[in-house]
C-alpha positions as CSV (number, residue, x, y, z in Angstrom):
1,X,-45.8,-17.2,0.2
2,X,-48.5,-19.5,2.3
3,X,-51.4,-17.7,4.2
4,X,-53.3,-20.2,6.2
5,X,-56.8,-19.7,7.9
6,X,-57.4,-19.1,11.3
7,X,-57.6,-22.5,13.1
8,X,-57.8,-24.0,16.5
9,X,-55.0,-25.1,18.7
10,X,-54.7,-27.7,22.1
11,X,-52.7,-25.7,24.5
12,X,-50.7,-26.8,27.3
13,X,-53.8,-27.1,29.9
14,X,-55.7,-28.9,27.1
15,X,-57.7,-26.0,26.2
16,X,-58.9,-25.0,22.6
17,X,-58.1,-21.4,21.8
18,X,-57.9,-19.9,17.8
19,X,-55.2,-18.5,16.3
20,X,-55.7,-16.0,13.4
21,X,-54.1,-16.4,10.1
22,X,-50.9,-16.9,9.7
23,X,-48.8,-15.2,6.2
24,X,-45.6,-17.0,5.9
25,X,-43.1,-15.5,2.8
26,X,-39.3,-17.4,2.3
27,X,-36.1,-15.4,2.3
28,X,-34.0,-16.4,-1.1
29,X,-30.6,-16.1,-1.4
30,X,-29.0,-17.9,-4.5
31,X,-32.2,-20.0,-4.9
32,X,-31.8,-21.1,-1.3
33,X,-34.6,-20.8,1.2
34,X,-32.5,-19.6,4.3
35,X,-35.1,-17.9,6.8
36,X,-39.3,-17.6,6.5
37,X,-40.4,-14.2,7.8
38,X,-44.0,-16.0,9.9
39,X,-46.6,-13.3,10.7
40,X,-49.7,-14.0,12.5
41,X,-52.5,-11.8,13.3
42,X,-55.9,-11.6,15.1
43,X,-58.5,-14.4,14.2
44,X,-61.3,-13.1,12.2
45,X,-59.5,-10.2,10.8
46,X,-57.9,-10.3,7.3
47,X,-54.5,-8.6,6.0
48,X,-54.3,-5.8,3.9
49,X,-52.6,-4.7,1.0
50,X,-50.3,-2.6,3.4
51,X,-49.4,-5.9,5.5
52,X,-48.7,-7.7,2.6
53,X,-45.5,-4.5,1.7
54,X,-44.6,-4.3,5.4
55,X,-44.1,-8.1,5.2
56,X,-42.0,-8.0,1.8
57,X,-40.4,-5.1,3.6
58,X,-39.2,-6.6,6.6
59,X,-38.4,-10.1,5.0
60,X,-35.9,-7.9,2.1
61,X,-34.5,-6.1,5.2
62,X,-33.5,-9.5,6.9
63,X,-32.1,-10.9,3.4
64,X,-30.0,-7.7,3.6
65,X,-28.7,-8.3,7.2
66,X,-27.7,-11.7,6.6
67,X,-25.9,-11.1,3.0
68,X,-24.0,-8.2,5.1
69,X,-23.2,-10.6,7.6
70,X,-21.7,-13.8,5.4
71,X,-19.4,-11.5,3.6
72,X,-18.8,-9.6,7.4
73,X,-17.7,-13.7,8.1
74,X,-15.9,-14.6,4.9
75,X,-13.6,-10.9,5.4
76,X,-13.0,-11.9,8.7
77,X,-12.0,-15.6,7.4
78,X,-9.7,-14.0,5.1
79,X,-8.0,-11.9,7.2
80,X,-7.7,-15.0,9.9
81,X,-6.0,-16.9,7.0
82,X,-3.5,-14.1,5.9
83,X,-2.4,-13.1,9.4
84,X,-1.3,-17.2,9.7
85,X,0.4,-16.5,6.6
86,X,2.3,-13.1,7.8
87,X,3.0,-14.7,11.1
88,X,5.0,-17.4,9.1
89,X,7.2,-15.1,7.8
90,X,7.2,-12.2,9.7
91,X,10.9,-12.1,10.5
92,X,12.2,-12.2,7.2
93,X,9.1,-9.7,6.4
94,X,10.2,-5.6,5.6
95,X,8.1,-3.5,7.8
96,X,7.0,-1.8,4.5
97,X,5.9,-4.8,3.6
98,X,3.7,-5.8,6.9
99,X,2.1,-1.9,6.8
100,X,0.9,-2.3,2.9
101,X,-0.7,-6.1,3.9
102,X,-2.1,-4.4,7.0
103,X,-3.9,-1.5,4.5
104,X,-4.4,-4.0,1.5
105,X,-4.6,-7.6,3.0
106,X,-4.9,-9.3,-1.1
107,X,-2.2,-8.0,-1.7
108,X,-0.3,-11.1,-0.3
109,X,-1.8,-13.4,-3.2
110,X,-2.1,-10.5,-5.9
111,X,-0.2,-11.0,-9.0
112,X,2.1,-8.4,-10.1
113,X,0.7,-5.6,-11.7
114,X,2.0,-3.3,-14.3
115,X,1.8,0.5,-13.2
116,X,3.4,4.2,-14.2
117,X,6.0,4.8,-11.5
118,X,8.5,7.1,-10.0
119,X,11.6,5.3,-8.1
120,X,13.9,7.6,-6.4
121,X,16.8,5.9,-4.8
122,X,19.7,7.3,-2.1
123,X,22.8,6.6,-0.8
124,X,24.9,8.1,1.5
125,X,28.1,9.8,0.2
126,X,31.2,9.0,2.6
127,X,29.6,6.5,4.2
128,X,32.4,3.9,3.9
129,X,35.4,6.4,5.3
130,X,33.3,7.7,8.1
131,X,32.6,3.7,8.1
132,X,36.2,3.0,8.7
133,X,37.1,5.7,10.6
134,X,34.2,6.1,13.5
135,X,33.4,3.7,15.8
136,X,30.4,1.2,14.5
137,X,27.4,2.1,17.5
138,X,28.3,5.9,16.3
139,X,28.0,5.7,12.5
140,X,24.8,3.1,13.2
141,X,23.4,6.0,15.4
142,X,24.1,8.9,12.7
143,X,23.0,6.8,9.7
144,X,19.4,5.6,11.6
145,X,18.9,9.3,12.5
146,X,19.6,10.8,8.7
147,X,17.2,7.8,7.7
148,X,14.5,8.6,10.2
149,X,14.4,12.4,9.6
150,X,14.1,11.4,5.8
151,X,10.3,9.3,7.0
152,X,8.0,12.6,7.1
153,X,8.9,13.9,4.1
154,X,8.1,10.5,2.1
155,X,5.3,9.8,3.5
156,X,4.4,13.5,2.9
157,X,5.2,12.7,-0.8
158,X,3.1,9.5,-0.8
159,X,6.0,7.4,-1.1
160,X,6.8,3.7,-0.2
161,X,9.7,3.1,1.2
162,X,10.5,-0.8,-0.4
163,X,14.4,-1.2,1.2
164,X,16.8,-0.2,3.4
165,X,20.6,-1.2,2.8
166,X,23.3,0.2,4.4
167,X,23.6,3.4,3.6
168,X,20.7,3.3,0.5
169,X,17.1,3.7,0.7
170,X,14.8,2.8,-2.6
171,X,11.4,4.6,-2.4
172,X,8.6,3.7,-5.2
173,X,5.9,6.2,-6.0
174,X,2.8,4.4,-7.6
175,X,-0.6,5.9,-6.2
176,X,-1.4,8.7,-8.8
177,X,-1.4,9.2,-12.0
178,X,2.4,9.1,-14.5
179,X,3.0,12.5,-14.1
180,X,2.0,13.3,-10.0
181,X,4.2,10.4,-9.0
182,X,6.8,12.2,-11.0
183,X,5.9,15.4,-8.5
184,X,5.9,13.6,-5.8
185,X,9.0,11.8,-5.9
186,X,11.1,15.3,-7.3
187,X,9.3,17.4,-3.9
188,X,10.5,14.4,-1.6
189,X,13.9,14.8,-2.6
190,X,14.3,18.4,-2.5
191,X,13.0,18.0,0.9
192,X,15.4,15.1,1.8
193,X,18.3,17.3,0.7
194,X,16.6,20.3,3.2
195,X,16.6,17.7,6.0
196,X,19.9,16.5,5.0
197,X,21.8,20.3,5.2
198,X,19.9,20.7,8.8
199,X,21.2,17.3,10.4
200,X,24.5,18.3,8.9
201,X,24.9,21.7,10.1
202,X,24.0,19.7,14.0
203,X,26.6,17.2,14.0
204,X,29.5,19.6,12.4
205,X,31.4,19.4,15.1
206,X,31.7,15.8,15.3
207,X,31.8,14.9,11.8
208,X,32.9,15.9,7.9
209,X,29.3,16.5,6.0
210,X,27.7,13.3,4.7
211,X,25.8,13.8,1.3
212,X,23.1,12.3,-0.3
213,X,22.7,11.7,-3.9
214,X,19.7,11.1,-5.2
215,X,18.4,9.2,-8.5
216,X,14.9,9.5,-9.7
217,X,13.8,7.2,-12.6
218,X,9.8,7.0,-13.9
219,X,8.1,4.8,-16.6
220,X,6.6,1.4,-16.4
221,X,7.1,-1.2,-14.1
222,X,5.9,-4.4,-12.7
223,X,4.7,-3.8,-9.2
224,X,3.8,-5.9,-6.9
225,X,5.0,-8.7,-3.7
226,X,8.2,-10.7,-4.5
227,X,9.5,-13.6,-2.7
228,X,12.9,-15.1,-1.9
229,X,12.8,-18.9,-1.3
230,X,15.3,-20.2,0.5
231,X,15.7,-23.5,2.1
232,X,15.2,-22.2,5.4
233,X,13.2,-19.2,5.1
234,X,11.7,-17.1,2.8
235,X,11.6,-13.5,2.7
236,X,9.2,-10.9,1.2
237,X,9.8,-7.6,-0.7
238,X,6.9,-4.8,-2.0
239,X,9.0,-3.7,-5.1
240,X,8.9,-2.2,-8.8
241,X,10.8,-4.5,-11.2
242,X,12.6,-3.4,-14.4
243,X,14.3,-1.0,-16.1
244,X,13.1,2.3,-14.4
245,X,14.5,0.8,-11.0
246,X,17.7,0.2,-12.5
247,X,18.2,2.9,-13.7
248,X,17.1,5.0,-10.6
249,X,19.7,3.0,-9.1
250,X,22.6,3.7,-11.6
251,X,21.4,7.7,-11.2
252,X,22.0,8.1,-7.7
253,X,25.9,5.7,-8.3
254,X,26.7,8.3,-10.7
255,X,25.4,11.4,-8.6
256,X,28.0,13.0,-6.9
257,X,28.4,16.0,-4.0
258,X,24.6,15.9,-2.3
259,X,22.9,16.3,-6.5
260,X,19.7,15.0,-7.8
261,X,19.6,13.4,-11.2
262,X,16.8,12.1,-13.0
263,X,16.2,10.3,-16.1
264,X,14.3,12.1,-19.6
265,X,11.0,10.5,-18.9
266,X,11.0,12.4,-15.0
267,X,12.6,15.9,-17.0
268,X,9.4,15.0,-19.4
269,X,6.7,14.8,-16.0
270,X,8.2,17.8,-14.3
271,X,8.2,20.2,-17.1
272,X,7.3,23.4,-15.8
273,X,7.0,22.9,-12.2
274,X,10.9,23.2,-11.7
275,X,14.0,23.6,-13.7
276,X,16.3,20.9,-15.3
277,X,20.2,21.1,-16.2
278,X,20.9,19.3,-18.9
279,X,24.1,16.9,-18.4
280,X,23.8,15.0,-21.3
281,X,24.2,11.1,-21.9
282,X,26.7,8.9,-19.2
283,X,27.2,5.6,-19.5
284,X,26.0,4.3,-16.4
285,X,27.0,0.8,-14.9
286,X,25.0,-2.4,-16.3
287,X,23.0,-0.2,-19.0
288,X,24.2,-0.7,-21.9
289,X,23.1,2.8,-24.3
290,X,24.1,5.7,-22.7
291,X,21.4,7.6,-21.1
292,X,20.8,11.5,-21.0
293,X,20.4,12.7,-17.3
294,X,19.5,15.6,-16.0
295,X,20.3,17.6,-12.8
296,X,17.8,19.5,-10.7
297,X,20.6,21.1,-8.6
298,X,22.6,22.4,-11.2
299,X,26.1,21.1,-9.3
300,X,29.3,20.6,-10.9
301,X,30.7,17.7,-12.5
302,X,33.5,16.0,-10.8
């Protein structure tokens, strides 16, 4: 802080008028003198304790504007920077992928995290005879409008939905708590199957019914962006990594006539809330112990 005493100055028609004195104080940030706040007053008057605060006032208020504004500049330089990254690969890119690094933009760069997840995955049940018996632009038509009346209720269920193959869908439920993406995941399904029977019951007259089975798998996972490097390209997934996923897989193989089956850990998060038939252990394909499954449907074997 400098206060100087009220002195005269030449001005530009040479003559000699005084100026009062001036109170200079030195905006800091990280030991760095970036702006003085200069105040000058009338000469032959004196500040006062209040000038002194409304000084310190003003020059905290401007060291608050200009903090704000270098982080405003180094978001914006981030973003800048990831959107050149995204536009690289954009076409190998799900659009999963580009909506969660349009929410979360670190998420490009984050490291894989370890969470508590639900995956549910579904396929299509006669998808390879209708496949082989209706003409391609049909069963592409059918298949995109099963898929797309399926969205809502995901999203509904505050699910992700990581990939799209064929006549499969995975979906990963990660943003609450063990036990609520367990919830979330079950509710989504039963609400799948709903949307499922409706679509059905429309296109009856043109086709046999097309079922989806569903497998639901929770525990712990490693979530987070994984990339495929080619030497052409390289393409991006959002995806849960482990056991659980497998597993959710192998469920909805081994599901048969439109069921849900889940694994013991899901039966565990969903006790309660709705009711589970036990179908005890199957050996499903690539896990080596058997595993106990469960059905929330209740439909026959075979």
């Amino acid at each position: 802080m400098v206060v100087s005493q009220s002195e005269p100055i030449r001005r530009m028609d040479h003559t000699l008028v005084t100026v009062g004195p001036e109170y200079a104080m030195p905006v800091l940030i990280e030991n760095r003198v970036l702006v003085v706040v200069s105040v000058v007053i009338q000469p032959f008057t004196k500040y006062t304790r209040k000038d002194f605060f409304f000084i310190s006032d003003c020059a905290q208020l401007l060291k608050g504007i200009i903090i704000n504004a270098k982080r405003h500049w180094e978001m914006t330089q981030d973003k800048i920077r990831i959107s050149r990254m995204l536009a690289n690969i954009t076409p190998f890119v799900p659009a999963s992928v580009r909506n969660i690094v349009d929410k979360n933009p670190e998420m490009l760069t984050r490291e894989k995290e370890r969470k508590q997840v639900s995956v549910l995955f579904l396929d299509l049940e006669g998808y390879t005879k209708l496949n082989n018996t209706r003409p391609e632009a049909e069963v592409n038509e059918v298949i995109e409008k099963m898929f797309s009346s399926f969205v809502d209720p995901i999203h509904r269920s505050h699910g992700d939905i990581n990939e799209t193959s064929g006549d499969a869908l995975m979906i990963i439920f990660k943003d609450h708590d063990a036990r609520t993406n367990a919830i979330n995941a079950v509710k989504a399904a039963f609400e799948i199957v709903d949307r499922n029977r409706v679509l059905n019951k429309s296109l009856k007259r043109f086709f046999q019914p097309i079922e989806v089975n569903i497998g639901i798998n929770s525990g712990s996972a490693l979530v987070g962006m994984t990339r495929f490097r080619g030497s052409l390209d390289t393409r991006m997934t959002y995806t849960a990594s482990g056991s659980v996923t497998n597993i959710a897989a192998r469920l909805s193989d081994h599901a048969k006539g439109g069921d849900i089956l889940i694994g013991e850990i899901t039966k565990e998060m969903i006790e309660g809330v709705w009711p589970c038939f036990d179908r005890g252990f199957a050996n499903l394909k690539g896990i080596k112990e058997p595993v106990k499954i469960y059905s929330l449907l209740k439909k026959p074997v075979g």
